[in-house]
ZASELO-568650 format. One record per residue (C-alpha): x, y, z. Coordinates in steps of 0.001 Angstrom, whole numbers, padded with zeros to 6 digits, always signed. Each point is the difference from the previous one (the first is absolute). Example, Ala and Ser with C-alpha at 12.3 -4.5 7.8 and 13.67 -1.06 7.14 Angstrom:
BEGIN
+012300-004500+007800
+001370+003440-000660
***
This chain:
BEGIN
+089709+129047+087606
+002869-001493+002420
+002383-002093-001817
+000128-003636+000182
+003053-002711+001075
-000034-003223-001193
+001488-002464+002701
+000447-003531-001192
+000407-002020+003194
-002040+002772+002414
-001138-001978+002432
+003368-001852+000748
+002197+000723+002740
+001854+003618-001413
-002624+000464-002607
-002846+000824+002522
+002384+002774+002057
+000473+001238-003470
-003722-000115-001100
-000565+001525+003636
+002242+002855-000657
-001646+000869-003705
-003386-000005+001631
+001486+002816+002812
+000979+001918-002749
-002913+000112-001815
+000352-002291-003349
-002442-002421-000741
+001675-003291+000150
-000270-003089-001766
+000940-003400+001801
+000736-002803-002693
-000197-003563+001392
-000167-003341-000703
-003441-000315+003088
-002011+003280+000011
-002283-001204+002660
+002967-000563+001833
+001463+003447+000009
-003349+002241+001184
+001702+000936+002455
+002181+002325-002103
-003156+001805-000215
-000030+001804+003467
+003132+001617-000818
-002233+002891-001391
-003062+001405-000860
-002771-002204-001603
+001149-000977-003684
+003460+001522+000521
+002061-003162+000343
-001351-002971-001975
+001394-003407-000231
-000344-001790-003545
+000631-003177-001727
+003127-000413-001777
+002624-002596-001074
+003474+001128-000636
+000489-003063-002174
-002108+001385-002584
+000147+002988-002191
-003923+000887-000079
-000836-000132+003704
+003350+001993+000677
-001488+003013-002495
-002775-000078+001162
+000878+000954+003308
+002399+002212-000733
-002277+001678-002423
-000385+004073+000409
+002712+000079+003368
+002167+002660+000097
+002445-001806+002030
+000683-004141-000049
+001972-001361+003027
+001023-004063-000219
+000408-001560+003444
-000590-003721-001194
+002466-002271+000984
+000069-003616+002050
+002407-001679+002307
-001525-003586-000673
-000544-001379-003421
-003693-000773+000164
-001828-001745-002753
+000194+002297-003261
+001296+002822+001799
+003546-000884-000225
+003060+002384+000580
+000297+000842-003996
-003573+000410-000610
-000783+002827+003142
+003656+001775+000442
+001143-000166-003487
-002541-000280-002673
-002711+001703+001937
+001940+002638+000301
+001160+000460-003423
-003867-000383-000946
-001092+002575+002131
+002562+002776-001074
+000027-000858-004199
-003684+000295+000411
+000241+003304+002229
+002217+001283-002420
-002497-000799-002420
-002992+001944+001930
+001849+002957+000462
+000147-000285+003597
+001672+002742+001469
+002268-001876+002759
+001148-003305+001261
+001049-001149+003355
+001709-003299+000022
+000543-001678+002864
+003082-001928-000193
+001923-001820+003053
+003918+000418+001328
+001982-003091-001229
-001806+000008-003572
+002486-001300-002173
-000258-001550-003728
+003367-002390+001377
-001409-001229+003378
-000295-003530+000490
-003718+000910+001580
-002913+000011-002304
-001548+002645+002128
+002695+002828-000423
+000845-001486-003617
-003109+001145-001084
-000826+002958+002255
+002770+001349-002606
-001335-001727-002807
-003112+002479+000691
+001953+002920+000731
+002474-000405-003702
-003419-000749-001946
-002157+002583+002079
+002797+002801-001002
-000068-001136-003617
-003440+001052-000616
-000437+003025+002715
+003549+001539+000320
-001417+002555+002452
-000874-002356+003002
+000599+000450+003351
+001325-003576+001406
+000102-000542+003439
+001954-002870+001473
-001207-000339+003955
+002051-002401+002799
-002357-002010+001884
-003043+001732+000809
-001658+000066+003480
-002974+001110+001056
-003373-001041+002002
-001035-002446-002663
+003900-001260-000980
+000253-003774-000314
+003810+000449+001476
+000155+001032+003702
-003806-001605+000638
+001034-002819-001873
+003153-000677+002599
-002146+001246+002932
-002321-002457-000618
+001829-003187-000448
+002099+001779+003652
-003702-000509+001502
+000084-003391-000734
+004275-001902+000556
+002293+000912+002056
+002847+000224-003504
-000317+002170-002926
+001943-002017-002747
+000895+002462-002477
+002003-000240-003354
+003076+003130-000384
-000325+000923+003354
+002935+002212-000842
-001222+001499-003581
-000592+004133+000633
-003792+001720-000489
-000617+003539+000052
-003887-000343+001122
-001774+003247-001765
-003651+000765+001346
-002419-000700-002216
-002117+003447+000083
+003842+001594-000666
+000093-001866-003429
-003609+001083-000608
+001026+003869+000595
+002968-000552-003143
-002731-001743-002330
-002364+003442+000972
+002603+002492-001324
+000796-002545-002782
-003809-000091-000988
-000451+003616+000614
+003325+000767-002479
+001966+001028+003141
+002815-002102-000128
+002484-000266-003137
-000345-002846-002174
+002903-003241+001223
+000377-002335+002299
+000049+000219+003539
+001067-001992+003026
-001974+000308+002784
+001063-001346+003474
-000755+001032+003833
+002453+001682+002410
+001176-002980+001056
+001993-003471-001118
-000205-003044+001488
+001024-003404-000377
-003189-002562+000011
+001090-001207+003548
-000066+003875+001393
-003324+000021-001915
-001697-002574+001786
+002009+000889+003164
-001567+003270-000328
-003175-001672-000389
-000229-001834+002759
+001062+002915+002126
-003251+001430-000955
-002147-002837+000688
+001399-000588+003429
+001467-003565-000931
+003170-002113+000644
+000538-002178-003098
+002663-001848-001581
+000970+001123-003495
+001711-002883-001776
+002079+000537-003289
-000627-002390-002432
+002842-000491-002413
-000996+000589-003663
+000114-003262-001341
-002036-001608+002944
-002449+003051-000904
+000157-001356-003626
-000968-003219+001200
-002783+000659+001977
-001481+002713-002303
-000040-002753-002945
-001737-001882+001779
-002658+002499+000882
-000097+001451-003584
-000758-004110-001021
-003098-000227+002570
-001097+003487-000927
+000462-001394-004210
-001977-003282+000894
-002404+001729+002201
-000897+002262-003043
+000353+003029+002669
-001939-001281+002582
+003089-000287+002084
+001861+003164-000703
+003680-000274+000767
+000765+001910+003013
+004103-000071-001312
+000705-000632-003875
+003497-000485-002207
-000563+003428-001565
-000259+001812+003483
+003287-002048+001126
+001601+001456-002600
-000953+003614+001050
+000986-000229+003295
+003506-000561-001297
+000291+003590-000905
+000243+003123+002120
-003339+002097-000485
+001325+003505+000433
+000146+003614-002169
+002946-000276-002006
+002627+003156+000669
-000632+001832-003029
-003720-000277-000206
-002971+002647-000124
-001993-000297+003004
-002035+001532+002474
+002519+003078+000066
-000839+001242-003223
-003553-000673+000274
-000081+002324+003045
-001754-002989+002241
+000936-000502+004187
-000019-003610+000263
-002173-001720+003212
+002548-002183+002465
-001423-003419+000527
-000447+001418+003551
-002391+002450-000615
-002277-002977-001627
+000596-003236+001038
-001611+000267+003388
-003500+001570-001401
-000357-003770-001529
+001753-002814+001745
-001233+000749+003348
-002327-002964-000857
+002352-002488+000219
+001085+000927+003497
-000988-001844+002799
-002681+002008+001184
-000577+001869-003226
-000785+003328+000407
-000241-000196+003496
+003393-000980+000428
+001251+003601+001711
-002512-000343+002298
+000332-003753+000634
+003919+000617+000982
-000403+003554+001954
-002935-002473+002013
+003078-002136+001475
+001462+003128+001632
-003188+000546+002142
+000556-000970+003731
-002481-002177+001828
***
């Protein structure tokens, strides 16, 4: 019999490239998720019964067993950018994480990806990279042998980054922006997915590693970039960081009082991110050692946000139609 991956968070953004990539290489694969119905789609990644999506919590011990139950391999791609009801920062990043590799640990499971982000750091001021290391110190606790892998921004056809900012370009004339000047090293998603594979398949030696594209940017050149692609003149405005704060408390109050109805599109926490350069640190494992090209945002970028052109994906053809003579 094939073997089996657990993948707690499967159908999320990285998690279904990695789920994708398990299928391809013929494990059965098990997508744990707080909405089964809402992940069938994970299903069509192989052949019938092959990838399944089940119920699971990551806030509690039984449901996270019981998915991991009989897996060869457990990869953890749970994590939020939004405090949203009971899934807070602490309770997805750090203590799900620790859950999911004292109980692997526990099982026998054979191997655990981890997936981790660039700027986790037990000191940081931001609850979000706080506690991303939080869940890498107790994940290495109870399963020494883990591959972590800490990803720059990811981006990708389903990305809430560069269609997030083409979007709101569609609609005004100014993108207002918060550290305008902080540096990103955008890695494509699918290239992250590829370092979990070897990590799952015991191809890559247990530690951390940093994972960023070919390319750094500041967020202005990222959304310069953008629109570039899009065919669209825009304003970018900086907004200093304690105007940012300002606003963003404000946002996080309606999206408190709302009781997530209204979901913040800028919050303190994220404020406090964009303060600090998201890059691969000198020293760091990476892509190198894992043998992995990485994708320019070139190659990608244009396959998704023709939509927000003009004329969408007719917009070649629209602009070679102006050079026809009468």
């Amino acid at each position: 019999m094939s073997k089996l991956v657990t993948i707690y968070g499967g159908s999320g953004f990285l998690g279904r490239y990695i789920a994708s990539r398990m299928a391809r290489a013929g494990w059965r694969v098990r997508v744990a998720v707080r909405r089964p119905n809402q992940a069938l789609f994970v299903r069509t990644y192989g052949t019938v019964g092959q990838v399944e999506p089940v119920l699971c919590n990551v806030r509690d011990d039984a449901s996270v067993a019981e998915a991991m139950r009989g897996a060869d391999a457990v990869v953890y791609s749970v994590g939020v950018l939004n405090e949203l009801g009971r899934n807070t920062f602490d309770a997805t990043q750090h203590e799900g994480a620790e859950r999911v590799a004292r109980l692997a640990a526990q099982q026998g499971v054979g191997r655990l990806v981890h997936i981790s982000a660039i700027g986790a750091d037990s000191g940081s001021k931001a609850s979000y990279a706080r506690t991303k290391r939080l869940g890498e110190e107790g994940v290495l606790e109870h399963f020494p042998d883990v591959v972590i892998l800490r990803p720059s921004i990811l981006f990708g056809p389903e990305d809430d980054f560069f269609n997030r900012f083409a979007g709101m370009a569609v609609m005004s004339p100014v993108l207002p922006v918060a550290g305008a000047e902080t540096k990103f090293q955008p890695v494509y998603v699918d290239d992250v997915a590829a370092a979990a594979e070897l990590g799952v398949k015991g191809k890559a030696a247990a530690g951390i590693y940093e994972l960023g594209g070919p390319e750094i940017k500041t967020f202005r050149e990222l959304l310069q970039t953008m629109l570039e692609v899009i065919q669209r003149n825009r304003l970018i405005v900086n907004l200093p960081f304690g105007a940012a704060k300002f606003f963003a408390w404000w946002f996080d109050l309606w999206q408190k009082l709302s009781g997530g109805l209204i979901k913040a599109p800028l919050t303190v926490d994220q404020v406090k991110n964009l303060s600090v350069d998201n890059v691969v640190a000198p020293d760091a494992k990476g892509f190198d050692d894992l043998g992995i090209d990485t994708t320019a945002m070139a190659a990608v970028l244009p396959d998704y946000l023709y939509r927000f052109r003009v004329a969408g994906q007719y917009a070649a053809i629209t602009a070679s139609a102006k050079n026809l003579k009468t």
